[in-house]
DSSP file (Angstrom, degrees, kcal/mol; ACC not computed):
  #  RESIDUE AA STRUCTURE BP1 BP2  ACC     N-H-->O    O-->H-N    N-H-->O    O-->H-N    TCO  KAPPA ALPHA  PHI   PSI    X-CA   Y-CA   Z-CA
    1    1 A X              0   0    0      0, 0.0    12,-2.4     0, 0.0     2,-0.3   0.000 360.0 360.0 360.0 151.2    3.7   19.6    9.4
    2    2 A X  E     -A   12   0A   0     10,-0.2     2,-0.3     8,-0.0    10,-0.2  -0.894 360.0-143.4-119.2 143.1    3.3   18.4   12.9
    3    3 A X  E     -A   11   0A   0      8,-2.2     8,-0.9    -2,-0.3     2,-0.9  -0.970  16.6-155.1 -82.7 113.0    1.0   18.9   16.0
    4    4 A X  E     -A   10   0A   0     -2,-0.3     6,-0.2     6,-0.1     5,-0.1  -0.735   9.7-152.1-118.7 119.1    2.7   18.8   18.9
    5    5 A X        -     0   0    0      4,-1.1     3,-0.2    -2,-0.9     5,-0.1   0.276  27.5-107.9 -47.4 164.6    0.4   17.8   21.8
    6    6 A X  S    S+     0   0    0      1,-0.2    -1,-0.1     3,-0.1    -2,-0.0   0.842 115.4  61.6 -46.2 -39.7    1.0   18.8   25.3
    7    7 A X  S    S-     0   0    0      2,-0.2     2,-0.6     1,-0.1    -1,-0.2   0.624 125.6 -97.6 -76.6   6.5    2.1   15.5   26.5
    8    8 A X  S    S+     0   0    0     -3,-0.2    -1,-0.1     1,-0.2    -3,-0.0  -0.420  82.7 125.9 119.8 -70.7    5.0   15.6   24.1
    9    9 A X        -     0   0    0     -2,-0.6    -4,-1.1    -5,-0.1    -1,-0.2  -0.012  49.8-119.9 -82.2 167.8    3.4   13.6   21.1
   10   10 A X  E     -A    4   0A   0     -6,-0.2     2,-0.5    -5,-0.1    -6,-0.1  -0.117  14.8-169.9 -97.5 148.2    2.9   14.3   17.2
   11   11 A X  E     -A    3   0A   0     -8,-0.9    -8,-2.2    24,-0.0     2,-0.2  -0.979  30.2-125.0-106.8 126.0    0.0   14.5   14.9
   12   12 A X  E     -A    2   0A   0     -2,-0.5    23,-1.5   -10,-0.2     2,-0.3  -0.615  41.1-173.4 -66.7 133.8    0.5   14.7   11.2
   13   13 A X  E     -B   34   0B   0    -12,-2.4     2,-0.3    21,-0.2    21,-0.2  -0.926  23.6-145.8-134.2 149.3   -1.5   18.0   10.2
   14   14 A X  E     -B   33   0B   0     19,-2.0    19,-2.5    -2,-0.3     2,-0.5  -0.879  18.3-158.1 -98.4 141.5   -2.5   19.9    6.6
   15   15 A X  E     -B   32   0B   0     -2,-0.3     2,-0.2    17,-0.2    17,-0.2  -0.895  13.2-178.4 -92.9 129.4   -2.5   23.5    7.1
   16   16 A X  E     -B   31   0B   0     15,-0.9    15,-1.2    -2,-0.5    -2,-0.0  -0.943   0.8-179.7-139.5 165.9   -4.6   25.2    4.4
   17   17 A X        +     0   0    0     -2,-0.2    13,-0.1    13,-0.2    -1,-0.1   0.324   7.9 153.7-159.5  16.9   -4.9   28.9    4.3
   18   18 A X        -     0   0    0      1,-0.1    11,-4.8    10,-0.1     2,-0.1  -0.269  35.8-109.7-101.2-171.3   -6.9   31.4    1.8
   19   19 A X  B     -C   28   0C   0      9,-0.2     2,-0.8    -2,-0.0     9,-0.2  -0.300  23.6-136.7 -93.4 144.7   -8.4   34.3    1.1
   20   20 A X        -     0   0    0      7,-3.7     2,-0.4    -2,-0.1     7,-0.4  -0.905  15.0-152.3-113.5 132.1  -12.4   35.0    0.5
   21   21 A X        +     0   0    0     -2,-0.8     3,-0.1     1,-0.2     5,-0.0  -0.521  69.3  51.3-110.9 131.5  -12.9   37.0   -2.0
   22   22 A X  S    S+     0   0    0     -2,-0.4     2,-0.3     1,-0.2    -1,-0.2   0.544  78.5 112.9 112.0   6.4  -16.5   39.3   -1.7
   23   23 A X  S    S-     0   0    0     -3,-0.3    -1,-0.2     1,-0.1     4,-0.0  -0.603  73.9-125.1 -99.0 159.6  -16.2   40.8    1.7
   24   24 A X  S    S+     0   0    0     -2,-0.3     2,-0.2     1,-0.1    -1,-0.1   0.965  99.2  35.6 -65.8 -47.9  -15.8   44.2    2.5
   25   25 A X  S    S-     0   0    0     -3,-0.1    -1,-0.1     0, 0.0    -3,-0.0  -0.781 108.0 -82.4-109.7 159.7  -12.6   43.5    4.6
   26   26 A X        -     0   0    0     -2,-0.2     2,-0.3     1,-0.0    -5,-0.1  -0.508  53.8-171.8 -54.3 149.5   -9.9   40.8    3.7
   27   27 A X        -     0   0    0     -7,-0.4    -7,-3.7    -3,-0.1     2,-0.3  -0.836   4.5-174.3-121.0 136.9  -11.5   37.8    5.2
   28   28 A X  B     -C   19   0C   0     -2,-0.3     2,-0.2    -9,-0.2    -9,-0.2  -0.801  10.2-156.5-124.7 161.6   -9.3   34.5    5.3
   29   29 A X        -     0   0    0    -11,-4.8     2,-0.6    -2,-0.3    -2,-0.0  -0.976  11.1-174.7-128.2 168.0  -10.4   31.4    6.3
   30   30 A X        -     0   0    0     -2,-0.2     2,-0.3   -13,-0.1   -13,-0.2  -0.890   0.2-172.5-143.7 153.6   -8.0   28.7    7.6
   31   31 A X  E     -B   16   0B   0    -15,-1.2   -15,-0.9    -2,-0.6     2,-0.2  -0.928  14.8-147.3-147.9 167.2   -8.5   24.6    8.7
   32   32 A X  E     -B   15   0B   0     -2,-0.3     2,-0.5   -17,-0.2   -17,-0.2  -0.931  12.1-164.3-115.2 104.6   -6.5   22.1   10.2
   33   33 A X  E     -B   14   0B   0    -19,-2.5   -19,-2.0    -2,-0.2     2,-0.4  -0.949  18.1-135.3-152.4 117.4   -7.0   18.6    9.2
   34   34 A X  E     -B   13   0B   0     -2,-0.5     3,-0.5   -21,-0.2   -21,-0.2  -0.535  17.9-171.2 -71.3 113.8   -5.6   15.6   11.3
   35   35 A X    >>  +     0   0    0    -23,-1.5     4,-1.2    -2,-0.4     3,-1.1   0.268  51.8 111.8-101.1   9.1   -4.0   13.3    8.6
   36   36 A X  H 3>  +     0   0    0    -24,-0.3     4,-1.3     1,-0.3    -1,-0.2   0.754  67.6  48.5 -38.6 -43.7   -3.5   10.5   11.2
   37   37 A X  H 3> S+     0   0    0     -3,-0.5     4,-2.7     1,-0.2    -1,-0.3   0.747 112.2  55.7 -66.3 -27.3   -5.7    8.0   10.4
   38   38 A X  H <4 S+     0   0    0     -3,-1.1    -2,-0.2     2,-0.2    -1,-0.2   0.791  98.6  57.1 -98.7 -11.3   -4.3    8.3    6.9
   39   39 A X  H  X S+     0   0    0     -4,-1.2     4,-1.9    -3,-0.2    -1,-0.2   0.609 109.1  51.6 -34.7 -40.1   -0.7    7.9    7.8
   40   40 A X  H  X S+     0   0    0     -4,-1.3     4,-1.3     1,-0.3     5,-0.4   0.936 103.3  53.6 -88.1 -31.1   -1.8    4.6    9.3
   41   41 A X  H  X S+     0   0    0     -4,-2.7     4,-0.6     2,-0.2    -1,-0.3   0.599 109.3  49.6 -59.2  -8.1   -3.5    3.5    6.5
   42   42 A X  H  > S+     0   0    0      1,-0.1     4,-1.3     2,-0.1    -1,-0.2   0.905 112.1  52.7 -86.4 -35.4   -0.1    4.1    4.3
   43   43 A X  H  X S+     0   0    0     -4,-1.9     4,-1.5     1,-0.3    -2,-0.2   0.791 113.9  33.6 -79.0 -30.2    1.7    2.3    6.6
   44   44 A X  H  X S+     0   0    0     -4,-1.3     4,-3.0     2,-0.2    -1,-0.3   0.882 114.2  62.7 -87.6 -38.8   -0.2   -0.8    6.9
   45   45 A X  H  X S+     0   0    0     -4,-0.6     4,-0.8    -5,-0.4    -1,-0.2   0.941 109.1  39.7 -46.9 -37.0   -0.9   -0.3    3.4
   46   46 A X  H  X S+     0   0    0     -4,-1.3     4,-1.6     2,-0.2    -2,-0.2   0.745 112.2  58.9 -90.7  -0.6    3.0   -0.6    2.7
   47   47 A X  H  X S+     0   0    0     -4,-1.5     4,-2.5     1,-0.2    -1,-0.2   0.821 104.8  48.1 -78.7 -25.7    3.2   -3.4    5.4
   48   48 A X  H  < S+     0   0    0     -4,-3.0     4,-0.4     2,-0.2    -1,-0.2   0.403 107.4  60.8 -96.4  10.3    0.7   -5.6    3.4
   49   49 A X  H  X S+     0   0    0     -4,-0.8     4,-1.7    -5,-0.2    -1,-0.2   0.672 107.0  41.2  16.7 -83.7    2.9   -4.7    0.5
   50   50 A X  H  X S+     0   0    0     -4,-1.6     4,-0.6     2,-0.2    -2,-0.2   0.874 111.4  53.2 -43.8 -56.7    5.9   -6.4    2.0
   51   51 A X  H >X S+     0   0    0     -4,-2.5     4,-1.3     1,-0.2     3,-1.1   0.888 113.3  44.5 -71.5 -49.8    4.2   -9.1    3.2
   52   52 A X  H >> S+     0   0    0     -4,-0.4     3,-1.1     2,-0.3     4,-1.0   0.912 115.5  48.5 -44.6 -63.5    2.7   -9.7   -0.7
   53   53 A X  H 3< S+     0   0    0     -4,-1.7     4,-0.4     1,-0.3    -1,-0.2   0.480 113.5  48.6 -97.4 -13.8    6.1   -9.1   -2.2
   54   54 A X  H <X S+     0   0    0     -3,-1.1     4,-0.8    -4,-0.6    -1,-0.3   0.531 108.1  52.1-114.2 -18.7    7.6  -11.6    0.4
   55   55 A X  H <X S+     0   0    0     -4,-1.3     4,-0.7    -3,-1.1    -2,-0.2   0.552 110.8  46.4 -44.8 -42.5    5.1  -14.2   -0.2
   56   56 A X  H  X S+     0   0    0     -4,-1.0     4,-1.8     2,-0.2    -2,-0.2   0.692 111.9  54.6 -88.9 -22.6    5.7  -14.2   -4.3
   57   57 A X  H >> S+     0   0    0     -4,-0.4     3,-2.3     1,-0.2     4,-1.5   0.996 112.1  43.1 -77.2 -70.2    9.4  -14.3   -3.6
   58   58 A X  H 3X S+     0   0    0     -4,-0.8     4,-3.6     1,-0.3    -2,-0.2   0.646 113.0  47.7 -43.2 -50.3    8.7  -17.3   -1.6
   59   59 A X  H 3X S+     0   0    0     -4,-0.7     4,-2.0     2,-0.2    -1,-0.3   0.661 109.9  63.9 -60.6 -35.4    6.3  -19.0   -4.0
   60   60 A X  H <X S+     0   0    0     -3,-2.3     4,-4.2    -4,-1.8     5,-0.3   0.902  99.0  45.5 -21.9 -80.9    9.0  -18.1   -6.5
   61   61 A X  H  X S+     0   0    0     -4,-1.5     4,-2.2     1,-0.2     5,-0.3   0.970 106.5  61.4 -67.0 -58.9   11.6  -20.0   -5.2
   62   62 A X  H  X S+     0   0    0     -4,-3.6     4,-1.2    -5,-0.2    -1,-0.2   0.920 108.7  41.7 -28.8 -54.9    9.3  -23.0   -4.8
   63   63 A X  H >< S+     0   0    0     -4,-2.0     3,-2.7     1,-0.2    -2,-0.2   0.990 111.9  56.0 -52.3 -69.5    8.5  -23.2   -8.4
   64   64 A X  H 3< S+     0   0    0     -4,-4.2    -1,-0.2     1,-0.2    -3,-0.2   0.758 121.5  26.2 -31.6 -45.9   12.1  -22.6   -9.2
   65   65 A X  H 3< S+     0   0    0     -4,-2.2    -1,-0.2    -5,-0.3    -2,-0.2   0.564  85.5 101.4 -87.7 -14.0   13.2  -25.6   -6.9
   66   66 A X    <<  -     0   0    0     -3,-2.7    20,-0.1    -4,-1.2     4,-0.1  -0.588  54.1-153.9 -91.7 172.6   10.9  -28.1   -6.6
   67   67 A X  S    S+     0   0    0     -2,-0.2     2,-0.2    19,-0.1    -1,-0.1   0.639  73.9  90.2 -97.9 -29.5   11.5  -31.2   -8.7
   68   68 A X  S    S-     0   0    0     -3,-0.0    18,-0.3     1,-0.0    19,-0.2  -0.369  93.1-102.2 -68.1 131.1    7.8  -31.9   -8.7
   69   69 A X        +     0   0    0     17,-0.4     2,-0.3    -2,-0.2    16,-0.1  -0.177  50.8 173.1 -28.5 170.6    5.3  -30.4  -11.6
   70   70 A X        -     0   0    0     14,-0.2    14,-1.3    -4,-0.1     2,-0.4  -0.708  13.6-178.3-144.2 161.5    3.4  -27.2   -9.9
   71   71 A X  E     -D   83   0D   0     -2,-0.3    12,-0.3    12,-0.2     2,-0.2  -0.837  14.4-147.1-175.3 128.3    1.3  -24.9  -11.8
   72   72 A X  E     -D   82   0D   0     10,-4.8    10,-3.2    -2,-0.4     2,-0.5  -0.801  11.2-142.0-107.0 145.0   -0.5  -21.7   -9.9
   73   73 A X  E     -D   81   0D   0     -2,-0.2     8,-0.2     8,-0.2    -2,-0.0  -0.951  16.9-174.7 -97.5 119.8   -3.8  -20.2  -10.8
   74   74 A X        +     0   0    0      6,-4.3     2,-0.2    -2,-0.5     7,-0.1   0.270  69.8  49.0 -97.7  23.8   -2.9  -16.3  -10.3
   75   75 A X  S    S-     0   0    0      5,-0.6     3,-0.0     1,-0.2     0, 0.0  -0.852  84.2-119.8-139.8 171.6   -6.9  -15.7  -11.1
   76   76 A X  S    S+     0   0    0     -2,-0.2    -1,-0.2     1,-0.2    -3,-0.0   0.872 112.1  51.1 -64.1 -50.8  -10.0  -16.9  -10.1
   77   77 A X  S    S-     0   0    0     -3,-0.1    -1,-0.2     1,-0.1    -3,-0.0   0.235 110.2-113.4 -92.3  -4.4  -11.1  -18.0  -13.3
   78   78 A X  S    S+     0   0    0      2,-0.2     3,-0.1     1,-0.1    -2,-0.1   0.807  79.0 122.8  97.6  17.7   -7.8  -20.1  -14.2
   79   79 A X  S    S+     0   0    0      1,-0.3     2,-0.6    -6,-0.0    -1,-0.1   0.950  70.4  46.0 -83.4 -33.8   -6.5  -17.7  -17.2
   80   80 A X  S    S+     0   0    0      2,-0.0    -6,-4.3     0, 0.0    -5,-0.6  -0.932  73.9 156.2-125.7 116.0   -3.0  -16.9  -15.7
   81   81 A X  E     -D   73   0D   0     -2,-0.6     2,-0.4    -8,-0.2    -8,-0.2  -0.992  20.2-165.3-138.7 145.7   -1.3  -19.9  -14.5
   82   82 A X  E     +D   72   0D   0    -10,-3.2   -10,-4.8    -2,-0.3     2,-0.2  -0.998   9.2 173.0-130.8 142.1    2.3  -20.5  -14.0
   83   83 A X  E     -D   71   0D   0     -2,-0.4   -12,-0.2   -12,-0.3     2,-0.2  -0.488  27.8-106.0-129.5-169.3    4.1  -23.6  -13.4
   84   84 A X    >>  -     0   0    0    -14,-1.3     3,-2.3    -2,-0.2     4,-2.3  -0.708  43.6 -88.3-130.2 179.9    7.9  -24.6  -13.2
   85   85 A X  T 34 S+     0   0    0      1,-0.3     4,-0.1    -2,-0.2   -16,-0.1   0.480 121.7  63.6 -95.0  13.2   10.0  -26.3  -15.5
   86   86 A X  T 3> S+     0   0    0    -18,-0.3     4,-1.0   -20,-0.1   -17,-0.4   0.543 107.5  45.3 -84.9 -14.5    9.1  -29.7  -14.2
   87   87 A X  H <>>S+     0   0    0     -3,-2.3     4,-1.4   -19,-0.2     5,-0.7   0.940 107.2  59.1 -74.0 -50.9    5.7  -29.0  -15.3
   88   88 A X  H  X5S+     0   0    0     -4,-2.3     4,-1.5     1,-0.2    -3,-0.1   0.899 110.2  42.1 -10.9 -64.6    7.1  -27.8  -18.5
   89   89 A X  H  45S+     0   0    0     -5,-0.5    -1,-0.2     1,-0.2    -2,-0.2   0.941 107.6  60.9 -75.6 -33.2    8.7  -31.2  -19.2
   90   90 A X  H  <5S+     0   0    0     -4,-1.0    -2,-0.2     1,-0.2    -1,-0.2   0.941 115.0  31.5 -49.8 -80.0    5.8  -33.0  -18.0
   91   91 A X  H  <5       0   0    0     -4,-1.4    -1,-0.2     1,-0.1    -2,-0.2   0.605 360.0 360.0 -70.6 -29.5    3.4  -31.3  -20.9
   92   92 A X     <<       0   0    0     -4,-1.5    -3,-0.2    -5,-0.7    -4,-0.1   0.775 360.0 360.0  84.9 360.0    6.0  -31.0  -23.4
């Protein structure tokens, strides 16, 4: 669902909606709850994503090409490492 401001533009909204149960008369209560901030956080989330997935592609293709050994540490501590198949031949 959308808010749609006076000036024209939109808010991402939840609508929520029940009933309270222990009153004499039906009593609802209802909220409204502006999900903006959490729309930009998916989005940036899926931009740094891209940017990650476009990085290993890149890194990829190095390994894949270069003639030179390489070997990557993908941890701090050096457990998972990958090289290319000039390192390969190097080590035997």
């Amino acid at each position: 669902k959308e808010y749609i401001r006076p000036d024209g533009s939109r808010i991402p909204i939840l609508i929520g909606v029940a009933a309270l149960p222990g009153y004499e008369r039906l009593t609802w209560i209802c909220f409204v709850v502006d999900l903006s901030e959490r729309k930009q956080a998916e989005q940036a989330l899926r931009a740094s994503e891209l940017r990650e997935k476009s990085r290993a592609a890149l890194l990829q293709t190095v390994l894949n090409t270069s003639p030179a050994p390489i070997w990557v540490a993908l941890d701090r501590d050096c457990e998972k490492i990958i090289g290319n198949a000039a390192g390969d031949r190097l080590l035997g």
